[in-house]
C-alpha positions as CSV (number, residue, x, y, z in Angstrom):
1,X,7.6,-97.8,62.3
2,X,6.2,-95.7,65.0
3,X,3.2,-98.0,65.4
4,X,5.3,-100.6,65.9
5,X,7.1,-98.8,68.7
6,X,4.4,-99.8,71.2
7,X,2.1,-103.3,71.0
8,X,-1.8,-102.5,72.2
9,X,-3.1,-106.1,73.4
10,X,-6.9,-106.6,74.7
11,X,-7.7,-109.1,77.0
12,X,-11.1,-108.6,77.9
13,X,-11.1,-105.3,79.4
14,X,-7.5,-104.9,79.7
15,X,-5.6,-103.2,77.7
16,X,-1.7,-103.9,77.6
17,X,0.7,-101.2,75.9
18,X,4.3,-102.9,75.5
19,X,7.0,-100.3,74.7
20,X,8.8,-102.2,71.7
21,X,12.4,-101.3,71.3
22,X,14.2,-103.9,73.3
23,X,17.7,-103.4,71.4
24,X,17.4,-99.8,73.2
25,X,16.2,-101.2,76.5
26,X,13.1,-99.3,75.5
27,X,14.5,-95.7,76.1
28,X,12.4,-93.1,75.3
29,X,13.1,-91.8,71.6
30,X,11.2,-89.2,70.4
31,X,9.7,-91.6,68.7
32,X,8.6,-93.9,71.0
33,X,7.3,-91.2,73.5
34,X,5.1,-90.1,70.2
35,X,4.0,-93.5,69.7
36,X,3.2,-93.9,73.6
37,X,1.3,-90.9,73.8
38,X,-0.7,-91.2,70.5
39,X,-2.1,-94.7,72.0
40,X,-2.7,-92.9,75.6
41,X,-4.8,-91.1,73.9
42,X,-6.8,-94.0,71.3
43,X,-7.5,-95.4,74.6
44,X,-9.0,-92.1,76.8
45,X,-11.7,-92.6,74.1
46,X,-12.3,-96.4,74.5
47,X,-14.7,-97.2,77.1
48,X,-14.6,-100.9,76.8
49,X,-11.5,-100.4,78.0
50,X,-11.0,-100.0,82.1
51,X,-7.6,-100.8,82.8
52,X,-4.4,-100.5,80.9
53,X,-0.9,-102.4,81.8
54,X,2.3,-100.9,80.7
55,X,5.0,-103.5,79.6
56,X,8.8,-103.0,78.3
57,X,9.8,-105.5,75.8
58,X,13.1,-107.6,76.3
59,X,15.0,-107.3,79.2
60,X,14.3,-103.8,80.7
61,X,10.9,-101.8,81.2
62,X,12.8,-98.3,80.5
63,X,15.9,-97.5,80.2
64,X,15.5,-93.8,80.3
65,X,15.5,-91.2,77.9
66,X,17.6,-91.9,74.9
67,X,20.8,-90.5,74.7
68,X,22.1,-91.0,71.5
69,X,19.0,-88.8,70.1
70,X,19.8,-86.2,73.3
71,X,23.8,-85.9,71.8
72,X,22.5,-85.6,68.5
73,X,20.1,-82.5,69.9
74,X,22.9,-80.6,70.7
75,X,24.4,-80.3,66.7
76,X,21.9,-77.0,66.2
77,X,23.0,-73.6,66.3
78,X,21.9,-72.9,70.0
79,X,23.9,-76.1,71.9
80,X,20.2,-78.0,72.0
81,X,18.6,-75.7,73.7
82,X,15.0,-75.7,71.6
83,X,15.8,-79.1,71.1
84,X,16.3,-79.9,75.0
85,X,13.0,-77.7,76.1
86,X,10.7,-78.9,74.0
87,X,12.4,-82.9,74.8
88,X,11.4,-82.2,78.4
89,X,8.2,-80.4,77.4
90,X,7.2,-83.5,75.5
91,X,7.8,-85.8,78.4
92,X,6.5,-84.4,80.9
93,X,3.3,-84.2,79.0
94,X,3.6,-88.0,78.1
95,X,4.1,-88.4,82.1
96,X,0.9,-86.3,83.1
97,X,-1.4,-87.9,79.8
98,X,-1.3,-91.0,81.8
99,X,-2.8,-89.7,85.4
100,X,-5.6,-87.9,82.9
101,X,-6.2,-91.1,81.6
102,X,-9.9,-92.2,82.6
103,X,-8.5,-95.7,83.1
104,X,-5.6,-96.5,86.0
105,X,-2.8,-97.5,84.5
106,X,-0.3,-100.7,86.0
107,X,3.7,-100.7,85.2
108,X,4.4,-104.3,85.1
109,X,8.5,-103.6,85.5
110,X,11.7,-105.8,85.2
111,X,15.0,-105.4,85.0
112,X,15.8,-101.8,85.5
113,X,13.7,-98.8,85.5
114,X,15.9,-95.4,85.1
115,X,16.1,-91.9,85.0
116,X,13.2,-91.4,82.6
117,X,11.7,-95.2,82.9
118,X,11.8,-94.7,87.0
119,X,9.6,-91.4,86.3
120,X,7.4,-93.7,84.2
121,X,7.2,-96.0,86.7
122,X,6.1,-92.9,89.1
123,X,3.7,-91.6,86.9
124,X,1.5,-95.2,86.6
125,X,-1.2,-95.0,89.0
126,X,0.2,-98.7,90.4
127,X,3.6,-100.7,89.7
128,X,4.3,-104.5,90.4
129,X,8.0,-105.4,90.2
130,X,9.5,-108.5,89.9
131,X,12.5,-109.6,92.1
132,X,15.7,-108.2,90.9
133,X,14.3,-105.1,89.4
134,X,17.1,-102.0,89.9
135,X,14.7,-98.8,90.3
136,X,17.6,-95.5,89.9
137,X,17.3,-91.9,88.6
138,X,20.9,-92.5,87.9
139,X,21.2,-88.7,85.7
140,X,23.7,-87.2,88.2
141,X,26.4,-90.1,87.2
142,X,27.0,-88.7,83.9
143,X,26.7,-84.9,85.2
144,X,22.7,-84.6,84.3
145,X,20.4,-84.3,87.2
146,X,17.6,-86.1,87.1
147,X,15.1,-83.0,87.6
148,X,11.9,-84.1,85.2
149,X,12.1,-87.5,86.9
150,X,12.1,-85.9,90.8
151,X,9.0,-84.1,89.7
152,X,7.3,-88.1,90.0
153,X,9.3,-89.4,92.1
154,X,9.3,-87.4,95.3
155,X,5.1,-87.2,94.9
156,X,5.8,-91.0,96.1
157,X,8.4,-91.9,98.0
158,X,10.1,-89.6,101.0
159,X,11.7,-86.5,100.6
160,X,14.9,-88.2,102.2
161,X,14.6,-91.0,100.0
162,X,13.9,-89.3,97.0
163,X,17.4,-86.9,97.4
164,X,18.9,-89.6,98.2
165,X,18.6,-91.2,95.3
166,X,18.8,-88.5,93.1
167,X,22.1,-87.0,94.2
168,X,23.9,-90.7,94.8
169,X,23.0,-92.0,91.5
170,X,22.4,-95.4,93.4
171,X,19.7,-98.1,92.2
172,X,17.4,-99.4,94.8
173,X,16.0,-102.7,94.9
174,X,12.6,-104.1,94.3
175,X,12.1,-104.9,97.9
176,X,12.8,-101.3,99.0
177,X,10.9,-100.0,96.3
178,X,7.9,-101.5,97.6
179,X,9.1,-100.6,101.1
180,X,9.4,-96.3,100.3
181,X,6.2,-96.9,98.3
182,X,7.7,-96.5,94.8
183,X,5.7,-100.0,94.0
184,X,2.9,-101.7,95.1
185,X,3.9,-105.6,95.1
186,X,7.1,-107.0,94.5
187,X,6.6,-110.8,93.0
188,X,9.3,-113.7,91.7
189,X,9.8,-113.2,87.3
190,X,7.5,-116.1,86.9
191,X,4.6,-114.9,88.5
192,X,5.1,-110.9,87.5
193,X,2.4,-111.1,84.5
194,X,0.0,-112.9,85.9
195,X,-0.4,-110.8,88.9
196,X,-0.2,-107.5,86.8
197,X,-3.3,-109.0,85.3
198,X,-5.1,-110.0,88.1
199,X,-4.8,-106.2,89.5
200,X,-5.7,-105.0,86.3
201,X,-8.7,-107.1,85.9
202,X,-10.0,-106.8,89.6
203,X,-9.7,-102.8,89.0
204,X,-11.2,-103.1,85.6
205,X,-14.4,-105.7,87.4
206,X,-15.4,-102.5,89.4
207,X,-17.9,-99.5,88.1
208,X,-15.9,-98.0,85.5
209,X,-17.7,-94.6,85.5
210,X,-16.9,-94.4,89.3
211,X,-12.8,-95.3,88.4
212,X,-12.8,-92.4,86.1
213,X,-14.2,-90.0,88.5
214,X,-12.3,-91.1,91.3
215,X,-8.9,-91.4,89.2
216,X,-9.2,-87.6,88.5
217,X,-10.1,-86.3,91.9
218,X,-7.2,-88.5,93.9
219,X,-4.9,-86.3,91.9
220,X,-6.6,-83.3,91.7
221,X,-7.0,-83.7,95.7
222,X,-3.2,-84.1,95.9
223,X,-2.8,-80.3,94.9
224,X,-5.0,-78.6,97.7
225,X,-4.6,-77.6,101.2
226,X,-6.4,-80.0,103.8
227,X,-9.7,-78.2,103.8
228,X,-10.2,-77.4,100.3
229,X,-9.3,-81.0,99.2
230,X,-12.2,-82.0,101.7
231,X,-14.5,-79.4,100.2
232,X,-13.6,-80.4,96.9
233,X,-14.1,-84.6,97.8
234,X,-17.1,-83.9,98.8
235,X,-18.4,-82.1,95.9
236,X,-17.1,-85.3,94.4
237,X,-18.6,-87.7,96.3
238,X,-22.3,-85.9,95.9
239,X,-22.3,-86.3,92.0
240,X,-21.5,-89.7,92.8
241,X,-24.2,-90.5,95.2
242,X,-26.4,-88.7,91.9
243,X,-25.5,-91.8,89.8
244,X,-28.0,-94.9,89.2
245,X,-25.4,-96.8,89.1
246,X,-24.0,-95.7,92.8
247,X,-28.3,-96.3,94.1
248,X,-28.1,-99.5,92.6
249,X,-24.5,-101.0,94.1
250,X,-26.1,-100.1,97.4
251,X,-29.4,-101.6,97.1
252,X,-27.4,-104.8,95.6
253,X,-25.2,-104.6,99.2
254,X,-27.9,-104.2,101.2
255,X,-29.8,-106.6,99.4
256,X,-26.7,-109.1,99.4
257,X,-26.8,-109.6,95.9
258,X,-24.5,-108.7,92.6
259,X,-25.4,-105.6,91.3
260,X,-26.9,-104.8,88.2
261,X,-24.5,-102.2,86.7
262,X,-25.6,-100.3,83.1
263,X,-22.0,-100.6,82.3
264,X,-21.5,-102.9,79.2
């Protein structure tokens, strides 16, 4: 069953993950966030692989965590607590597993996106909406602050924004998603999956080794002060000038001609 719980689809070098529970609006069980992270995982080690697009089945990406499993958490001796901390543990390793993946990773996202599924969404290196979406880390509306999701959330869009949302319980649209930066391209329903796929596939066309490397020093860059992130870039940046493959792109620009990459 948990296999089941998310599709893994190649297209060429594209990987799509769909999170499969549509009569849940795909909320995060514990056993779907298991099943999620296991194929996270599968693909870190797949190097054919150099982009991945995350899909909700039906009609919601994420719906949040699930909260029939959360009430059922509390029936333990201690209220939930265990239960609870190692819930939020579990997540927030789920949410940090996919900016360690080698490969960027898309949110192609409809219909709504909350609490948990809007942290999702702010954990994907790049999100395309389509029109209509409702993005909302709605928690505070049934007394549960949505605290795990801020952690994602304000790293993208304004402070003000950000506590805004979290302590009105409000959605925001699509449009001002893209606006405060929560998404990158808002398109109509028809043409969501084929522009996913044409990000995904232009990303996956470039030097994959590069992606990798650069992937994990724009977030490790994010941490640092000013100066040490420029120190640390540039570290960065002189392993990549090392690489053949870096020598050869720029003889092939100079040269005006494709280059010839050793990547399969």
């Amino acid at each position: 069953m948990t296999d089941q719980l998310v599709t893994d689809n190649r297209t060429g070098a594209v990987a799509t993950l769909t999170l499969n529970s549509p009569s849940t609006l795909n909320a995060l069980s514990d056993a779907l966030m298991k099943a999620l992270h296991d194929r996270l995982d599968v693909l870190a080690g797949t190097p054919e692989v150099r982009a991945v697009i995350l899909v909700g089945a039906g009609k919601a990406f994420c719906a949040g965590h699930n909260l029939k499993e959360m009430t059922a958490g509390r029936q333990s001796e201690d209220g939930g607590q265990a239960y609870f901390s190692d819930l939020f543990r579990r997540a927030a390793a789920l949410m940090q597993r996919i900016q360690t993946l080698p490969q960027p990773v898309i949110a192609q996202v409809h219909g709504v996106a909350t609490a948990a599924g809007c942290q999702l969404v702010a954990s994907c290196d790049m999100a395309v909406a389509a029109h209509g979406t409702r993005f909302g880390v709605n928690g505070v509306n049934i007394g549960l602050f949505c605290s795990t999701p801020m952690v994602a959330l304000s790293r993208n869009v304004p402070r003000k924004k950000a506590f805004e949302m979290l302590t009105t319980g409000k959605f925001i649209t699509a449009e001002e998603a893209e606006r405060v930066g929560l998404i990158n391209k808002v398109v109509t329903e028809e043409e969501l999956q084929s522009d996913t796929a044409e990000l995904a596939e232009t990303v996956a066309g470039k030097l994959s080794s590069v992606v990798k490397i650069g992937k994990a020093a724009f977030y490790e860059q994010l941490q640092m002060p000013v100066t040490q992130a420029y120190d640390y870039a540039g570290d960065v940046m002189t392993q990549n000038m090392m690489m053949q493959d870096t020598a050869e792109g720029i003889a092939a620009f100079l040269d005006r001609r494709k280059p010839n990459w050793n990547q399969s």
